[in-house]
PDB file as gemmi writes it, atoms N, CA and C in Angstrom:
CRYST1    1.000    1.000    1.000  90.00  90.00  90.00 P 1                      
ATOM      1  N   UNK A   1      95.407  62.781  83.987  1.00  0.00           N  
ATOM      2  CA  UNK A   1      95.011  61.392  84.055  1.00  0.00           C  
ATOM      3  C   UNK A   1      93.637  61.241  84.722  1.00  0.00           C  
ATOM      4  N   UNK A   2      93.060  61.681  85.946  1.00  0.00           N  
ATOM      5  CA  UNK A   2      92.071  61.756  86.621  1.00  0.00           C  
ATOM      6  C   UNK A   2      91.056  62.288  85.945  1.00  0.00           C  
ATOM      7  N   UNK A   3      91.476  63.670  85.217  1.00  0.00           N  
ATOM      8  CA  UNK A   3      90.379  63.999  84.510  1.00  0.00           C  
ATOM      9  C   UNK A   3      90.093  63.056  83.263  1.00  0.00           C  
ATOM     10  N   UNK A   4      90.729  62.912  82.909  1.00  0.00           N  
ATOM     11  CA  UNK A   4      90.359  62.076  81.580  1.00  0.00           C  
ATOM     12  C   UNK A   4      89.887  61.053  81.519  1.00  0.00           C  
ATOM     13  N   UNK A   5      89.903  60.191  82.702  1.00  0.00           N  
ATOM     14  CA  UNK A   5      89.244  58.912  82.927  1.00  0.00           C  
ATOM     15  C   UNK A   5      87.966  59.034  83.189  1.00  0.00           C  
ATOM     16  N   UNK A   6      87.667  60.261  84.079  1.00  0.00           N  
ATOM     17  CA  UNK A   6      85.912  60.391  84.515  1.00  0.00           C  
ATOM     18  C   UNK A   6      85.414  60.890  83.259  1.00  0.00           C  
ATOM     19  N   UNK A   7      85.894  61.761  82.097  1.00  0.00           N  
ATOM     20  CA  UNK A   7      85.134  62.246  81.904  1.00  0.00           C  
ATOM     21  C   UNK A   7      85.113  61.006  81.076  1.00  0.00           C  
ATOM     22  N   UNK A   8      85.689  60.140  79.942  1.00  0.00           N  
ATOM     23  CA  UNK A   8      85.550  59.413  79.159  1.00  0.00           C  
ATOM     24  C   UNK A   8      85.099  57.996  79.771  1.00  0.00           C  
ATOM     25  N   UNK A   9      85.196  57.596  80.920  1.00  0.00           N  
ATOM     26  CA  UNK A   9      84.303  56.059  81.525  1.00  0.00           C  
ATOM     27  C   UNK A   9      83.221  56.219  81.960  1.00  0.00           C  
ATOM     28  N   UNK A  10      82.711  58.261  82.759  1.00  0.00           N  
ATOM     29  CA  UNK A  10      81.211  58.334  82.896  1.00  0.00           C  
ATOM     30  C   UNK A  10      81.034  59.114  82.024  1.00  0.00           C  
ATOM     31  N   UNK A  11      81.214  59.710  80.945  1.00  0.00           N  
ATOM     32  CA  UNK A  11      80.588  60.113  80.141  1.00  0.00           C  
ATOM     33  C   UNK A  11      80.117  61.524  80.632  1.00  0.00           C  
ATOM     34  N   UNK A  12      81.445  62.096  81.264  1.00  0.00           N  
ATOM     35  CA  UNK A  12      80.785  63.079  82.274  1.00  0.00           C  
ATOM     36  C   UNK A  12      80.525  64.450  81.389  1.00  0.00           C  
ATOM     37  N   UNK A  13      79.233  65.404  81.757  1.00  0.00           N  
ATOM     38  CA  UNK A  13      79.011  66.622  81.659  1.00  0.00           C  
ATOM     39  C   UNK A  13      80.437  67.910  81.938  1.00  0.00           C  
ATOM     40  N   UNK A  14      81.309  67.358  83.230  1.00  0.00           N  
ATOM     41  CA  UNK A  14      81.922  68.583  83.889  1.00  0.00           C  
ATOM     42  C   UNK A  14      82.911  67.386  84.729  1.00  0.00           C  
ATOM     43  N   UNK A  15      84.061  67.945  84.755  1.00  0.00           N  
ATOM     44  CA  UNK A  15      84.802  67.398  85.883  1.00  0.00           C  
ATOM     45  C   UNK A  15      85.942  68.252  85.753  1.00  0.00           C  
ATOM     46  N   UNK A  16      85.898  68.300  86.973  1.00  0.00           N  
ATOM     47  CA  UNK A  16      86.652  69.403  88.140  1.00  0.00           C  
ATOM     48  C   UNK A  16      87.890  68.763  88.610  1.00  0.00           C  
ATOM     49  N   UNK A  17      88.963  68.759  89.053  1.00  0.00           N  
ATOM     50  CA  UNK A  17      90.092  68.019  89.735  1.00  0.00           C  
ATOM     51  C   UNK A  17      91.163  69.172  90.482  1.00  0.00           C  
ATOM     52  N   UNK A  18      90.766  69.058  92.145  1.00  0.00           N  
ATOM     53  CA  UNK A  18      91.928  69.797  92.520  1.00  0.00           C  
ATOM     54  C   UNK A  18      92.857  68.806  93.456  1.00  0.00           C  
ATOM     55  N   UNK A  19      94.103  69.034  92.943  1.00  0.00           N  
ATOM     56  CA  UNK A  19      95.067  68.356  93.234  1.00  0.00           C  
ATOM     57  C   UNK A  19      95.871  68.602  95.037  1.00  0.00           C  
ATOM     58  N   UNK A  20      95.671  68.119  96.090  1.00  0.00           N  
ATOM     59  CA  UNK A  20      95.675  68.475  97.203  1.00  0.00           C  
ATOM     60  C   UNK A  20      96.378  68.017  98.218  1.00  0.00           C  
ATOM     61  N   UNK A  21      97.465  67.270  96.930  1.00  0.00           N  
ATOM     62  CA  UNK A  21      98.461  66.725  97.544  1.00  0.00           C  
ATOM     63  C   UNK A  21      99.809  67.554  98.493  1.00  0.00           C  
ATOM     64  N   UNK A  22      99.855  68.737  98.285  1.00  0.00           N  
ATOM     65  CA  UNK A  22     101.121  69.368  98.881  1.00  0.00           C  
ATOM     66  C   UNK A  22     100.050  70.023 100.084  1.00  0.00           C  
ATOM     67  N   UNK A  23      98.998  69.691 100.365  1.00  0.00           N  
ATOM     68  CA  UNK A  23      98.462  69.471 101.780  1.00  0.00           C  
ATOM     69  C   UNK A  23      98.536  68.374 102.246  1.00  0.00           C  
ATOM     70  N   UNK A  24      99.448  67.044 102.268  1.00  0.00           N  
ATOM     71  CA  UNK A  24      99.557  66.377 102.758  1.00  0.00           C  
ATOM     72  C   UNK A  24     100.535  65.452 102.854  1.00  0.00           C  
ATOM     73  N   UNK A  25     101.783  66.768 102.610  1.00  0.00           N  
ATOM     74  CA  UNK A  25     103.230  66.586 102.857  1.00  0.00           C  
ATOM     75  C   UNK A  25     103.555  65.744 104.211  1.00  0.00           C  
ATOM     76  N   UNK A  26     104.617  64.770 103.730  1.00  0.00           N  
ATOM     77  CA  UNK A  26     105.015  64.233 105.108  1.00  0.00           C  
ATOM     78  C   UNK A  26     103.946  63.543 105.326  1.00  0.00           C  
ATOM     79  N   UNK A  27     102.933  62.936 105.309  1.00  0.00           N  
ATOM     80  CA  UNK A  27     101.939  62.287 105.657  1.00  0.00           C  
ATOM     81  C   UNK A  27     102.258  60.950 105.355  1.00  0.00           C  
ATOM     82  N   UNK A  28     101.631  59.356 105.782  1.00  0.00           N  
ATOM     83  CA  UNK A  28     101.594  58.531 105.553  1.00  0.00           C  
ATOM     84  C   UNK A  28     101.106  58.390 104.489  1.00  0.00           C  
ATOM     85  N   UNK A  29     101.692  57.826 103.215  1.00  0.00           N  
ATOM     86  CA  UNK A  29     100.699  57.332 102.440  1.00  0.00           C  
ATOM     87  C   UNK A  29     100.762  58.687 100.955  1.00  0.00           C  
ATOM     88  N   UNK A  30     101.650  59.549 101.532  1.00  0.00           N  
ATOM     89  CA  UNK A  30     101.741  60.558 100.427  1.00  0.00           C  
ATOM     90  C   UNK A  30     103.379  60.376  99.363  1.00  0.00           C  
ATOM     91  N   UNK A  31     102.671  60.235  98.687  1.00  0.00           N  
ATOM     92  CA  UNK A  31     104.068  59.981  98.058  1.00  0.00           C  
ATOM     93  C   UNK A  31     104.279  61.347  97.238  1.00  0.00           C  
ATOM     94  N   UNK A  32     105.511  61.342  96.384  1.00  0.00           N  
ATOM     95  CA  UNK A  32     105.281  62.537  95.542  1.00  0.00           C  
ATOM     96  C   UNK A  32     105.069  62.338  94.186  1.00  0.00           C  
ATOM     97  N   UNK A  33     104.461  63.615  93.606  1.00  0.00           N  
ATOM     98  CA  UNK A  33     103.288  64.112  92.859  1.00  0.00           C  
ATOM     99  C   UNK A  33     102.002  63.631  93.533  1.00  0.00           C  
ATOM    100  N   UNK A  34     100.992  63.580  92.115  1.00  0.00           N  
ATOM    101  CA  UNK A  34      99.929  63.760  92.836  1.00  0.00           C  
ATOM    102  C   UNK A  34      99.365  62.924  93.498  1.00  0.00           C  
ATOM    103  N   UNK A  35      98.456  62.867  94.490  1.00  0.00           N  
ATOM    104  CA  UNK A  35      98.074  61.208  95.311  1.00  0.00           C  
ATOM    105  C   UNK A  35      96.803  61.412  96.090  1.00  0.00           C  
ATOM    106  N   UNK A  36      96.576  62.765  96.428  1.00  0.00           N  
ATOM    107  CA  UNK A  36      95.248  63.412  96.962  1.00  0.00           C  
ATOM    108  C   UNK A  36      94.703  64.273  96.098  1.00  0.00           C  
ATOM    109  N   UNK A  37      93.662  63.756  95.729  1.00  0.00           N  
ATOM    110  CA  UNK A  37      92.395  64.598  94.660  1.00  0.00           C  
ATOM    111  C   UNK A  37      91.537  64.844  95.443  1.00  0.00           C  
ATOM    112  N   UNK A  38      90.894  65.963  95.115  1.00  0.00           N  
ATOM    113  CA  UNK A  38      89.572  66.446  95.327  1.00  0.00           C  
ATOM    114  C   UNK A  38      88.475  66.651  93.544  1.00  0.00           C  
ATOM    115  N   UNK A  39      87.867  66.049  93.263  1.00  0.00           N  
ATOM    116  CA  UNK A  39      87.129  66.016  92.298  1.00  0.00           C  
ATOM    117  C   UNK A  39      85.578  66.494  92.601  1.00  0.00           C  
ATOM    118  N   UNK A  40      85.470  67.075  91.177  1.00  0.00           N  
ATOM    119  CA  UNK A  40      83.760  67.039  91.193  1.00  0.00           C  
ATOM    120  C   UNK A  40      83.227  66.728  89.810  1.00  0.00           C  
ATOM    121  N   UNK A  41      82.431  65.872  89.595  1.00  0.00           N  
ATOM    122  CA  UNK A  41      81.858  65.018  88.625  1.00  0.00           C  
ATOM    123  C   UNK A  41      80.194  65.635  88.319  1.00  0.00           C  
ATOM    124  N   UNK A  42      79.680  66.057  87.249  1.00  0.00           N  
ATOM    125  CA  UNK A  42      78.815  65.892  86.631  1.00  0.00           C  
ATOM    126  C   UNK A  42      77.967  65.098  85.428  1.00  0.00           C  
ATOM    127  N   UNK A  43      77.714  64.237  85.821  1.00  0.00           N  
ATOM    128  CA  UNK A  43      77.431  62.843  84.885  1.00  0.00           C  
ATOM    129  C   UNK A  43      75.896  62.312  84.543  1.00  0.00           C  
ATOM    130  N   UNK A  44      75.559  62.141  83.413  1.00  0.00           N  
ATOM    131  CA  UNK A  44      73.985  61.117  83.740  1.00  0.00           C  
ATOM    132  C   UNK A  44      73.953  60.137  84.419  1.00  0.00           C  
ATOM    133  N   UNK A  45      74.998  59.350  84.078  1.00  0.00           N  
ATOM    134  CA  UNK A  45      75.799  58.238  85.133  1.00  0.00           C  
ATOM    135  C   UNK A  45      74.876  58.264  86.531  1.00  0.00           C  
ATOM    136  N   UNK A  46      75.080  59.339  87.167  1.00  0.00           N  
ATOM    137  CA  UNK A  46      74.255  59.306  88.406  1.00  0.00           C  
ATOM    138  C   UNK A  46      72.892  59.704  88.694  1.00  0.00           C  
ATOM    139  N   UNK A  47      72.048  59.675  87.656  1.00  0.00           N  
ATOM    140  CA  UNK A  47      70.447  59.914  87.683  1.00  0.00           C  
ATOM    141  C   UNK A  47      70.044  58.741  88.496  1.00  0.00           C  
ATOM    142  N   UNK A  48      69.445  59.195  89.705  1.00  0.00           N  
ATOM    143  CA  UNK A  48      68.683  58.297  90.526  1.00  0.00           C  
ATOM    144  C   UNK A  48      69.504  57.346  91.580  1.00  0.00           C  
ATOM    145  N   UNK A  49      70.693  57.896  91.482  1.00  0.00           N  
ATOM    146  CA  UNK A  49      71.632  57.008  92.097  1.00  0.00           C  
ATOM    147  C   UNK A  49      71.656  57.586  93.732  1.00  0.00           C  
ATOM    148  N   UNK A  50      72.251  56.801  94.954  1.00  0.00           N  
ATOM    149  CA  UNK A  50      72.494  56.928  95.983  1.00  0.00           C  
ATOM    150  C   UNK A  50      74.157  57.954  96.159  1.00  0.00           C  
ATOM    151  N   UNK A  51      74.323  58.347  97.196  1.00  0.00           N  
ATOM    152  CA  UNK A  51      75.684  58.717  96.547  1.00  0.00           C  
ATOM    153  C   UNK A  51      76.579  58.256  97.110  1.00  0.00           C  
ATOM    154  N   UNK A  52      76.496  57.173  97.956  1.00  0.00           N  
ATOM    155  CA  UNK A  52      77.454  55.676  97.771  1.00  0.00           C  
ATOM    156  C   UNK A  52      77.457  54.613  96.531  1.00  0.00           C  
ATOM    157  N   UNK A  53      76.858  54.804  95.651  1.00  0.00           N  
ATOM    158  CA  UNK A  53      76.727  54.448  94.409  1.00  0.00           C  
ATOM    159  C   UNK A  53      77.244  55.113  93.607  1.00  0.00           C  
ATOM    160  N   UNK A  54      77.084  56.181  93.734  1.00  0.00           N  
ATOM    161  CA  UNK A  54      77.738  57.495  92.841  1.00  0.00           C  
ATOM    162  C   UNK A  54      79.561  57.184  92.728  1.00  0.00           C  
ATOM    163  N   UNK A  55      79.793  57.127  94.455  1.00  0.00           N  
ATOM    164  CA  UNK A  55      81.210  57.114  94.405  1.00  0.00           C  
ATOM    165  C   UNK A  55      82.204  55.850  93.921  1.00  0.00           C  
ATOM    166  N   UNK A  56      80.720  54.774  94.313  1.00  0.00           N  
ATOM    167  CA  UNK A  56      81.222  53.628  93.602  1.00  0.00           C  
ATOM    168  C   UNK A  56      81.683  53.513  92.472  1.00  0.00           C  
ATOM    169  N   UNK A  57      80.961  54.088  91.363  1.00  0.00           N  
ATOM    170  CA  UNK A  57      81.344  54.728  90.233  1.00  0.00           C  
ATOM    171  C   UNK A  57      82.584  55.275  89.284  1.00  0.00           C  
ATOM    172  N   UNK A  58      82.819  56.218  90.704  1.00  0.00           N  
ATOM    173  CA  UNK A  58      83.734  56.962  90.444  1.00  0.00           C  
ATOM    174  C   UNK A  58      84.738  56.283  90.313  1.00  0.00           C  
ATOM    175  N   UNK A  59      84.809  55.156  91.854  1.00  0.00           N  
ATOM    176  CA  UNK A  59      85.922  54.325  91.914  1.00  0.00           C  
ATOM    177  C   UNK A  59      86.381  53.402  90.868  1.00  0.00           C  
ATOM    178  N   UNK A  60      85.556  52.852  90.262  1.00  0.00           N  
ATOM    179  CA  UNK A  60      85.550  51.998  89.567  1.00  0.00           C  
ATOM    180  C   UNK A  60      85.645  52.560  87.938  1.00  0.00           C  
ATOM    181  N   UNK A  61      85.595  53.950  87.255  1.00  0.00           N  
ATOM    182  CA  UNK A  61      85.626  54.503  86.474  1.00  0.00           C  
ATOM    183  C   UNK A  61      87.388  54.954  86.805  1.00  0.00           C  
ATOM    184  N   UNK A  62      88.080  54.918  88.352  1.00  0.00           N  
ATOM    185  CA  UNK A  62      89.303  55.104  88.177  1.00  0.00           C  
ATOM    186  C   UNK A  62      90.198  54.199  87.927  1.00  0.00           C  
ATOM    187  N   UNK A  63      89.773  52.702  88.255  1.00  0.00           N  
ATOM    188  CA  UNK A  63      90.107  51.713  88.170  1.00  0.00           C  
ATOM    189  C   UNK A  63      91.442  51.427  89.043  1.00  0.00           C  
ATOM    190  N   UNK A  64      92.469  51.381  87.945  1.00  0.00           N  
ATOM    191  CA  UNK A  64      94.084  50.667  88.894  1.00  0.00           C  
ATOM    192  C   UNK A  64      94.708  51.730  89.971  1.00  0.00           C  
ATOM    193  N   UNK A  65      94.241  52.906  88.980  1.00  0.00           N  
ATOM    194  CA  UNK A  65      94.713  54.097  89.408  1.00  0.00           C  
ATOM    195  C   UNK A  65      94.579  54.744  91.225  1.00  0.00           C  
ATOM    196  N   UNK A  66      93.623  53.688  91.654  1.00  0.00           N  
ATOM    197  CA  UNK A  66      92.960  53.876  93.078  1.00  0.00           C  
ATOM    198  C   UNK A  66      94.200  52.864  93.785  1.00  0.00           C  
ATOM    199  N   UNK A  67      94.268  51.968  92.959  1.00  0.00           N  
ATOM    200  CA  UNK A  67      95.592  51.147  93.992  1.00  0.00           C  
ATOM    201  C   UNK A  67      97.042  51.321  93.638  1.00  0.00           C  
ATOM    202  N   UNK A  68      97.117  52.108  92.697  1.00  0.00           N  
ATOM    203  CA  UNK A  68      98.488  52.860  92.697  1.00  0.00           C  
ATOM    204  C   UNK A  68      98.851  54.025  92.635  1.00  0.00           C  
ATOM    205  N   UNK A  69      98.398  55.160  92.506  1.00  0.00           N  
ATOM    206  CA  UNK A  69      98.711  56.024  92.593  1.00  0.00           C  
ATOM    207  C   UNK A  69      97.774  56.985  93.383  1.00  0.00           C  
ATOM    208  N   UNK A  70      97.005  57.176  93.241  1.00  0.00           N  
ATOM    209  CA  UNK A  70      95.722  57.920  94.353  1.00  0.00           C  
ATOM    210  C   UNK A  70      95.665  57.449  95.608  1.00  0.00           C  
ATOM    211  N   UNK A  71      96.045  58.177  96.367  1.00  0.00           N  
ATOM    212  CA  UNK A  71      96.254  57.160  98.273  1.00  0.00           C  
ATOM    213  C   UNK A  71      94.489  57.970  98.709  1.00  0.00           C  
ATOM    214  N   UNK A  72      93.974  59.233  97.982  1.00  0.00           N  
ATOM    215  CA  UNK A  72      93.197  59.899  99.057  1.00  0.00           C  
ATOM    216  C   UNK A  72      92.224  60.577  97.892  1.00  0.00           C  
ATOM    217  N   UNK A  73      90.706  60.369  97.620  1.00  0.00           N  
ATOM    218  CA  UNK A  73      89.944  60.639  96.392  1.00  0.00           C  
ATOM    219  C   UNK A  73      88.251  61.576  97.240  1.00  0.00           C  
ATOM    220  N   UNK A  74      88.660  62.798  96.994  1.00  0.00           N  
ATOM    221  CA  UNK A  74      87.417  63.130  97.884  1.00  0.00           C  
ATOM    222  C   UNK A  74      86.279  63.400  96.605  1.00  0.00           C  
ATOM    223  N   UNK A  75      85.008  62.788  96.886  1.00  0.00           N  
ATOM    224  CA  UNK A  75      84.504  62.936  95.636  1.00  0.00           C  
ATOM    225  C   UNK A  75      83.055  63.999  95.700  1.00  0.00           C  
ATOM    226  N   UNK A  76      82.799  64.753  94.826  1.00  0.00           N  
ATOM    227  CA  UNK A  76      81.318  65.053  94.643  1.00  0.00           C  
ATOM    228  C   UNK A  76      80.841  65.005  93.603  1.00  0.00           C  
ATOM    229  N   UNK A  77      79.663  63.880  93.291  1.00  0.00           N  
ATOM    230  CA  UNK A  77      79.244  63.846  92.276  1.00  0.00           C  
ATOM    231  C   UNK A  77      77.823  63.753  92.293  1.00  0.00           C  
ATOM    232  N   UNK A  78      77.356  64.865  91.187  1.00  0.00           N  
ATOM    233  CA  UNK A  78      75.959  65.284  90.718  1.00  0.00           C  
ATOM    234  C   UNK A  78      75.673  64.636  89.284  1.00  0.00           C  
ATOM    235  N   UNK A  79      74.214  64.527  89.099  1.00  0.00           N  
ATOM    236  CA  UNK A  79      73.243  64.447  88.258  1.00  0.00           C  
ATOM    237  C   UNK A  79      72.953  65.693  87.404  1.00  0.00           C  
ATOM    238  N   UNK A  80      73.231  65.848  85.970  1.00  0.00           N  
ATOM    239  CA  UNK A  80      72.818  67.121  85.578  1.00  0.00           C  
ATOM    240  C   UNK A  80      71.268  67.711  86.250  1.00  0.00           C  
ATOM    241  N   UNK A  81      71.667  69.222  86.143  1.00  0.00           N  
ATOM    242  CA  UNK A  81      70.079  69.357  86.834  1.00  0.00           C  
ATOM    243  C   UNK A  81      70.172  69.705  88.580  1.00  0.00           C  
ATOM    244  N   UNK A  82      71.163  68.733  89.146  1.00  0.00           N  
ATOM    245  CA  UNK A  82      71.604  69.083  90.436  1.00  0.00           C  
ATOM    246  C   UNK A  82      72.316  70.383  90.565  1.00  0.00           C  
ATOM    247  N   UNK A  83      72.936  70.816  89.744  1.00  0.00           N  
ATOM    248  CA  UNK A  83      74.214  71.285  90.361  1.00  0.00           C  
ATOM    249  C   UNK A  83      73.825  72.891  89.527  1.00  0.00           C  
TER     250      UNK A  83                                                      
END                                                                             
């Protein structure tokens, strides 16, 4: 699901998704399956962008999915050319 949304709403080059939820067993806010991502995004999307903009992005390329099911989204996202 995660992957498929970045790559098809930014139009991404590369996206990465590690799932990092059974590091955060028992935790507030962890439910079960997945709920903590670690992603990495390669997109044009972010040419010239800040990378509080970048993540804005991201967020908003995940849409509902940030208020229901994702409790924890660590992001890195590059500009082709960056990375």
């Amino acid at each position: 699901m995660v992957r498929e949304k970045l790559y098809q709403e930014l139009e991404a080059e590369f996206v990465e998704v590690d799932d990092q939820s059974h590091l955060h067993a028992g935790h507030s806010g962890a439910a079960a399956g997945g709920s903590h991502f670690e992603v990495v995004v390669v997109s044009k999307a972010f040419e010239g962008l800040a990378t509080l903009a970048r993540h804005r992005l991201v967020y908003e390329a995940m849409g509902d999915a940030m208020k229901q099911a994702i409790h924890a989204l660590s992001i890195k996202a590059y500009a082709p050319g960056e990375v």
